[in-house]
C-alpha positions, 0 to 999 in steps of 0.5 A, a space after each residue: 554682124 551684118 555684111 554689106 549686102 544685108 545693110 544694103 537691102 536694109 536701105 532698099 538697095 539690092 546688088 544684081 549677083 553679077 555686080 556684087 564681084 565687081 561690087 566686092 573687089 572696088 570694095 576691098 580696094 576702096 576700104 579703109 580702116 579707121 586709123 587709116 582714116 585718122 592718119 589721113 585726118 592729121 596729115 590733112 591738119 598738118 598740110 593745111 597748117 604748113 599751106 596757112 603759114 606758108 601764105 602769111 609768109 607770102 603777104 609779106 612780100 605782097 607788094 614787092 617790085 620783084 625787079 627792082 630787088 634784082 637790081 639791087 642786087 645786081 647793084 650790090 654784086 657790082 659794088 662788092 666786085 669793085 671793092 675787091 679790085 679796090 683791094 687787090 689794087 691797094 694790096 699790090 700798091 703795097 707790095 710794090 712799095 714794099 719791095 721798093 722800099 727793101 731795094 732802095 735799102 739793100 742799094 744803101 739809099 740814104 732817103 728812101 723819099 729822095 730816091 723814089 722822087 728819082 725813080 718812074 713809079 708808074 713804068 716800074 709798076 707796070 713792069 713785067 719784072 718788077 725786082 729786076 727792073 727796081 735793081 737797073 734803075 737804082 743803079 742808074 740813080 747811083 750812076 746819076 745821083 750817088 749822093 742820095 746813096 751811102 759811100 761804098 769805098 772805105 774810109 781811106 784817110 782817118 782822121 785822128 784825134 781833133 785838139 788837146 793833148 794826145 796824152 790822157 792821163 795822170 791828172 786830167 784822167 783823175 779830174 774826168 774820174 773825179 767829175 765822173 763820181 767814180 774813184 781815182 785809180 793809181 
């Protein structure tokens, strides 16, 4: 097998013997083999195969006002940011009514409706200390309009059996036994 240096004088190429160390070294430096040389082939397929798709994919944005995206999305951002307030207020609105409504029925309120008619809602919404606030202005309901609340004095004068005779028995208990379908008892 020939090297370099005869292949070269058989083109008619001759390297001056100062050269030829220099000539060597870029040499061994700059050769490589041939599945080096293959590796880079396929590496070169695969870059210009990814490079291919990667600029279909692009065409489909041809055309695209970039600007006008953003926008929509800043649209969109502000939409979804309105429709979280919208449900942190429809959220609260329920627990303040919730809490109310318990107020009202720990108080002995007799229409839950009635009694909120009576009340300032919006004061009591935006009130710092809203269960506190609930209790002193039930109360001051109470004091003004207690007849939308339960008694909370007992029963002082009963009331006793209302007409016909006090005596239940003998055959007025058999007729009601009777009538009934169940058996006389003697």
């Amino acid at each position: 097998m020939k090297n370099i240096y005869e292949i070269l004088e058989d083109f008619g190429l001759e390297i001056p013997a100062e050269k030829k160390t220099d000539f060597e070294k870029a040499w061994k430096e700059n050769y490589r083999t041939k599945s080096e040389y293959d590796i880079a082939v396929t590496k070169r397929d695969e870059y210009k195969s990814s490079l291919d798709t990667v600029s279909e994919q692009l065409k489909a944005f041809d055309g695209v006002d970039v600007a006008d995206l953003n926008g929509q999305i800043k649209k969109l951002k502000d939409d979804l940011k309105a429709k979280d307030g919208e449900y942190a207020a429809k959220e609260a609105d329920r627990i303040f009514s919730d809490t109310l409504k318990e107020a009202i029925k720990t108080a002995g309120g007799r229409n839950e409706k009635a009694v909120m008619a009576m009340l300032d809602m919006d004061a009591l919404k935006a009130s710092k200390n809203q269960s506190e606030d609930i209790k002193k202005a039930l109360e001051a309901v109470k004091e003004s309009d207690a007849y939308l609340f339960g008694s909370d004095e007992p029963f002082m004068n009963a009331v006793g059996a209302t007409g016909g005779s006090a005596d239940v028995g003998g055959d007025n208990l058999s007729a009601i036994r009777a009538a009934m379908g169940l058996p006389t008892n003697k």
